[in-house]
C-alpha positions as CSV (number, residue, x, y, z in Angstrom):
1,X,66.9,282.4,123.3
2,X,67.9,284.7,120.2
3,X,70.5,287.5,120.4
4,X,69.6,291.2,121.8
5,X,70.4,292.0,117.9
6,X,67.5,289.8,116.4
7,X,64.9,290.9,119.3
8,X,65.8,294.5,118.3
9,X,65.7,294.3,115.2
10,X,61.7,292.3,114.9
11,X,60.8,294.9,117.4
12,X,61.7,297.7,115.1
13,X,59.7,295.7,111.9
14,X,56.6,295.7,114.5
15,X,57.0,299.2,114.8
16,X,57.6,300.2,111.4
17,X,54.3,298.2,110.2
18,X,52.1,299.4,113.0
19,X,53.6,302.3,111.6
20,X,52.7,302.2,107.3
21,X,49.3,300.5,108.4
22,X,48.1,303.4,105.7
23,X,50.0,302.1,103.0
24,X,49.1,298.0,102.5
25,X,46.0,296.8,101.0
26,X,43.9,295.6,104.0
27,X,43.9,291.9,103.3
28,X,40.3,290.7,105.1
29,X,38.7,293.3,102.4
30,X,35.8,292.0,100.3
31,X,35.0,292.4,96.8
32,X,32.1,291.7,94.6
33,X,32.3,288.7,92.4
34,X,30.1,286.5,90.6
35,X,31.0,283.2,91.6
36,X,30.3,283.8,95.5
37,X,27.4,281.1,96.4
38,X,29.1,278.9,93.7
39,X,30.7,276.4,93.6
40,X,34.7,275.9,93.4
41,X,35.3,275.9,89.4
42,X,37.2,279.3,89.4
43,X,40.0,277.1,91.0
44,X,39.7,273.7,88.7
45,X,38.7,272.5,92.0
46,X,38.2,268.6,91.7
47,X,35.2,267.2,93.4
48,X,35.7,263.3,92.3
49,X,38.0,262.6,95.5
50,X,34.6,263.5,97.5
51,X,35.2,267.2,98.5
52,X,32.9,269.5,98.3
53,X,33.2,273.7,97.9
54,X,31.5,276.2,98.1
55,X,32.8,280.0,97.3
56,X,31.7,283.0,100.5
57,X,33.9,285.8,99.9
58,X,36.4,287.3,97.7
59,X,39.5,288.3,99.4
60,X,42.0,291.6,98.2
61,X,45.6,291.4,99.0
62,X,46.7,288.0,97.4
63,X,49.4,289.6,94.7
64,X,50.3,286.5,93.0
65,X,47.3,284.4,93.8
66,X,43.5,284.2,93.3
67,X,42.4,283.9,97.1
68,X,38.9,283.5,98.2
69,X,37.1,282.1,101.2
70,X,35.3,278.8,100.9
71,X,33.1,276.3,102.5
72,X,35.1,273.0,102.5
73,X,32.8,269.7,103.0
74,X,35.3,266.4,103.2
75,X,34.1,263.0,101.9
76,X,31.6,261.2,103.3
77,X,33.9,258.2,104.4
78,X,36.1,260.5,106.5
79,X,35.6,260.5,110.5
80,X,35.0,264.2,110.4
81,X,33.0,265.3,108.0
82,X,31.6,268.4,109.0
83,X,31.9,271.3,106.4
84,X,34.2,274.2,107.4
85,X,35.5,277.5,106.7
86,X,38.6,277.9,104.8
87,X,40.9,280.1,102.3
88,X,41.2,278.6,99.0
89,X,44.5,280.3,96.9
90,X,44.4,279.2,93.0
91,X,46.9,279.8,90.0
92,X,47.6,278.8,87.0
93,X,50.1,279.1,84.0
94,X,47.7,281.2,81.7
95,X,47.5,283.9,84.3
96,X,50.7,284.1,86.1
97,X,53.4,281.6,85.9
98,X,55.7,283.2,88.6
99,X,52.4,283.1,90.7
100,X,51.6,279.2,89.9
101,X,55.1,278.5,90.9
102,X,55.2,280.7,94.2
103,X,52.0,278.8,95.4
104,X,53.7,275.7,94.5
105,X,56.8,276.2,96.7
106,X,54.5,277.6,99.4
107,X,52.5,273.6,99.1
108,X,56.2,272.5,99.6
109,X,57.1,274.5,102.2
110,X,54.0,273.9,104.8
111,X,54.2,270.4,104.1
112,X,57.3,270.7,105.7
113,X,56.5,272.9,108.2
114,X,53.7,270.5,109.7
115,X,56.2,267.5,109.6
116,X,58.5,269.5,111.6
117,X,55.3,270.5,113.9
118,X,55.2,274.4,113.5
119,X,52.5,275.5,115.6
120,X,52.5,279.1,114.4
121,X,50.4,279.2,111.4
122,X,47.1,278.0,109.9
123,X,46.5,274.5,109.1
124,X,47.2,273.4,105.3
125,X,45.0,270.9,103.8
126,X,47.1,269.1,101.8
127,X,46.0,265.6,101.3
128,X,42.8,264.7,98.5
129,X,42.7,268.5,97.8
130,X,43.7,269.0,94.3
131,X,42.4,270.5,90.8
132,X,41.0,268.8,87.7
133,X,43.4,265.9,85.9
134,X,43.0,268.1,83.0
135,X,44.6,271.2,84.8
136,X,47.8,269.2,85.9
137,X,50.5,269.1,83.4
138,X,52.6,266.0,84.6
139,X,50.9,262.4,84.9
140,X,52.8,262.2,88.4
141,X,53.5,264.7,91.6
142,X,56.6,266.1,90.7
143,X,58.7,268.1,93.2
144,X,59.1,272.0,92.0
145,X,62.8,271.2,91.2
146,X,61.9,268.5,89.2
147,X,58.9,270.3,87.8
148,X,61.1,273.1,86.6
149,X,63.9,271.3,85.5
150,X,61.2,269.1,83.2
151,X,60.0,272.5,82.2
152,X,63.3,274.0,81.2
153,X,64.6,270.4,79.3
154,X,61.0,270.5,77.7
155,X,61.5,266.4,78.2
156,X,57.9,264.5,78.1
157,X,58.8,260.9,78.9
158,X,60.2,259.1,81.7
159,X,60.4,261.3,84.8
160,X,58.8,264.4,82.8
161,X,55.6,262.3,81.2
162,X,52.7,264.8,80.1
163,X,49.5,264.0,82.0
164,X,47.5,262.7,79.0
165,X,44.7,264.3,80.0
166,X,46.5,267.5,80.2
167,X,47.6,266.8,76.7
168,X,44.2,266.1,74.7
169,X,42.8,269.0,76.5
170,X,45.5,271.1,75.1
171,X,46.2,269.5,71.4
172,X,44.4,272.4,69.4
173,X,47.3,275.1,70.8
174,X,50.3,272.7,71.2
175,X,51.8,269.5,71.5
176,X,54.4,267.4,73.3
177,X,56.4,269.8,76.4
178,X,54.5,272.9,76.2
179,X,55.7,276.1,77.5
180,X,54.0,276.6,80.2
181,X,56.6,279.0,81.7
182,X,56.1,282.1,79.5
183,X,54.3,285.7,81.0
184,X,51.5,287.0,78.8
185,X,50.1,289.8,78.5
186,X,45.6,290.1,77.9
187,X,45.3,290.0,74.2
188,X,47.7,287.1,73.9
189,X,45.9,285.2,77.0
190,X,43.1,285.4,75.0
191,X,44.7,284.0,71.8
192,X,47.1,281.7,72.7
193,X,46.2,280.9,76.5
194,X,45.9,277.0,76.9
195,X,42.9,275.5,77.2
196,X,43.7,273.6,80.5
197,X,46.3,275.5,82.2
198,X,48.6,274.1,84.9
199,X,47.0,275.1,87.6
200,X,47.3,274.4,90.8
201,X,45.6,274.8,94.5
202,X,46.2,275.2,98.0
203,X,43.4,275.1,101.2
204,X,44.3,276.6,104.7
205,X,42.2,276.9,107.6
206,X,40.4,280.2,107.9
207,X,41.9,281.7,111.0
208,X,38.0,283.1,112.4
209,X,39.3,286.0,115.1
210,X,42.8,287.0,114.3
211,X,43.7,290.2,112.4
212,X,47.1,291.3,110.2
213,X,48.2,294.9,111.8
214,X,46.4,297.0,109.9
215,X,43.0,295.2,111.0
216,X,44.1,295.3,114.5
217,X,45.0,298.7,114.8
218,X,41.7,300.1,116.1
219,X,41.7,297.2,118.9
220,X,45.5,298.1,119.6
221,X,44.7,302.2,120.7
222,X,42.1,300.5,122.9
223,X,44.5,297.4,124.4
224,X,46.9,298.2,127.5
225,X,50.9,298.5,127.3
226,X,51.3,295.1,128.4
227,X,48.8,293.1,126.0
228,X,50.8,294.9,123.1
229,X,54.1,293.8,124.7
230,X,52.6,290.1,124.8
231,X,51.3,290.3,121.1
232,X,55.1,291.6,119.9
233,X,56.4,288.6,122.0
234,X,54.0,285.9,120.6
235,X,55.5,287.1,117.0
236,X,59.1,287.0,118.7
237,X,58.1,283.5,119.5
238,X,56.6,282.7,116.1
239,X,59.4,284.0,114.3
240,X,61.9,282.4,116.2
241,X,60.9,278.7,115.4
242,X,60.7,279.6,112.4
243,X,64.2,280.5,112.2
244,X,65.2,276.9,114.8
245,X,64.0,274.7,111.8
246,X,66.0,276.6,109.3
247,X,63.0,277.9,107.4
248,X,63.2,281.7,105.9
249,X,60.1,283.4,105.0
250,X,61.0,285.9,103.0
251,X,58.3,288.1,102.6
252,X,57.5,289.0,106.7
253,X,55.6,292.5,106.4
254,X,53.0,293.8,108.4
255,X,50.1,291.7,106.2
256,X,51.5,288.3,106.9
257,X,51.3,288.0,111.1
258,X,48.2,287.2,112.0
259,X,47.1,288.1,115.6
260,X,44.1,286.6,117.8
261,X,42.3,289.4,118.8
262,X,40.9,288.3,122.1
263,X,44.4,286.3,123.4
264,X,47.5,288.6,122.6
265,X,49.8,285.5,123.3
266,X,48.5,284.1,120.0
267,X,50.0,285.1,116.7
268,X,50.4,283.1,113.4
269,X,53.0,283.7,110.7
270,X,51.3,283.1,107.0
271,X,51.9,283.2,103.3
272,X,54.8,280.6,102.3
273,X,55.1,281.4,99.0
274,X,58.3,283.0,98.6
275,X,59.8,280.9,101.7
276,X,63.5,279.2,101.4
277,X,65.1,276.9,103.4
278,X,68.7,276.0,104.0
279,X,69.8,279.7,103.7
280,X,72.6,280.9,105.7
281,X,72.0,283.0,108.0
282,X,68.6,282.5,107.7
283,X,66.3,285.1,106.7
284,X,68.7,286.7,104.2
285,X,66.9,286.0,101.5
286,X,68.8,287.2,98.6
287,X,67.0,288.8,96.1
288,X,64.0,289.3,98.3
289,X,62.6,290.9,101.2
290,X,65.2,290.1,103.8
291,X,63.6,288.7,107.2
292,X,65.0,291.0,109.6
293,X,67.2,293.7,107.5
294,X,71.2,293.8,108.1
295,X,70.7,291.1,111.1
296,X,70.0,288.8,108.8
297,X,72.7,289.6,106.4
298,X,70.4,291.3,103.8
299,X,68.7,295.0,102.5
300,X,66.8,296.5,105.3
301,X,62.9,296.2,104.8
């Protein structure tokens, strides 16, 4: 059971997000975009493993990724088959290189998360779902410490080998270790933008019937005392498994739990990207959004 402290203190972040619901981009919002009824290219998406997508919707919200819903069809050969709604999040080098490696350590970090059996957030998709050869830049899965420190050495053999398909596609603008690591702005995107960024993906189950707060907030004025009491202690729950398994999320604001709006005792924590683990205490964060403000040893939120 967690300390008094630690229930007070998630208590007090529900109530200060139900109440800035104003102030957050509302993250299920729509926008117009020309690939919808496509197929999956915006991502590098690579069909040759046997899955198939499809692009619905656009989603707003995602600041460091480009996040849209899709219609995932697995190969042929697997038992299920059936196509299914899901939430494709893409980046890539070009475009944002702090993004690319955020989504990165978010793969990490759910991989994890489902060995350890968290139950309280979306599925991940991680296995056969992947981008283009061409869009990867090393010829084997690196972990993102190893991937950075490759990066940083600007090594290309051994442990650090360029994908060599990664390579040809990029031999017009540079050769060997390229740095994939610098932040530029529009004109020099244009200019000097690889032709094959890293890039990299990551599918999660479209949670169909939950809401973030500022979604839900017309249900809540309409929901008795005691259903809101059972939502705040399904995120108690959520949160505190989180913490058993020594996992800090680091970004916990009023966008990223997830509620089922017909069962309040369902509610999912999401968006990994900027999740550590191995902090003490957890949830302090340092140098980002602490988890739960001075209780867990960092800035309030």
């Amino acid at each position: 059971m967690m300390p008094m402290s630690l229930l007070q203190a998630l208590a007090l972040l529900v109530l200060q997000s139900y109440l800035s619901l104003g102030n957050r981009v509302e993250v299920g919002d729509s926008i117009s975009d020309d690939s919808i009824g496509g197929d999956c290219s915006w991502a590098r998406f690579d069909e040759s493993s046997g899955w198939r997508c499809e692009t619905l919707q656009t989603l707003m919200g995602g600041m460091t990724s480009n996040t849209k819903v899709v219609m995932l069809t697995p190969p042929s050969n697997q038992a299920f088959n059936q196509p299914f709604k899901a939430v494709l999040k893409a980046q890539n080098s070009n475009d944002n290189p702090q993004g690319l490696e955020f989504l990165e350590n978010e793969r990490e970090m759910v991989d994890y998360l489902q060995q350890q059996r968290y139950a309280y957030m979306p599925r991940y998709f991680l296995s056969g779902i992947n981008v283009q050869s061409k869009y990867r830049k090393y010829k084997k899965p690196l972990t993102l410490i190893q991937k950075n420190a490759c990066d940083e050495s600007g090594q290309w053999l051994g442990e650090c080998q360029i994908n060599p398909d990664w390579a040809k596609c990029n031999e017009a603008k540079c050769s060997g270790n390229c740095d994939t690591k610098k932040l530029m702005t529009a004109k020099e995107r244009m200019q000097k933008g690889l032709d094959c960024p890293d890039t990299q993906v990551l599918a999660i189950e479209y949670l169909d019937g939950y809401m973030d707060l500022p979604h839900l907030h017309p249900h809540l004025q309409q929901e008795g005392a005691f259903a809101r009491e059972v939502r705040a202690a399904a995120l108690f729950v959520a949160y505190d498994n989180l913490r058993s398994i020594g996992v800090s999320h680091c970004d916990f604001n009023n966008g990223n739990a997830m509620f089922n709006k017909n069962d309040p005792s369902d509610a999912k924590i999401i968006d990994f990207g900027l999740s550590r683990r191995g902090e003490s205490p957890v949830g302090r964060c340092t140098g980002r959004l602490a988890d739960l403000g001075p209780v867990s040893g960092g800035p309030a939120p």
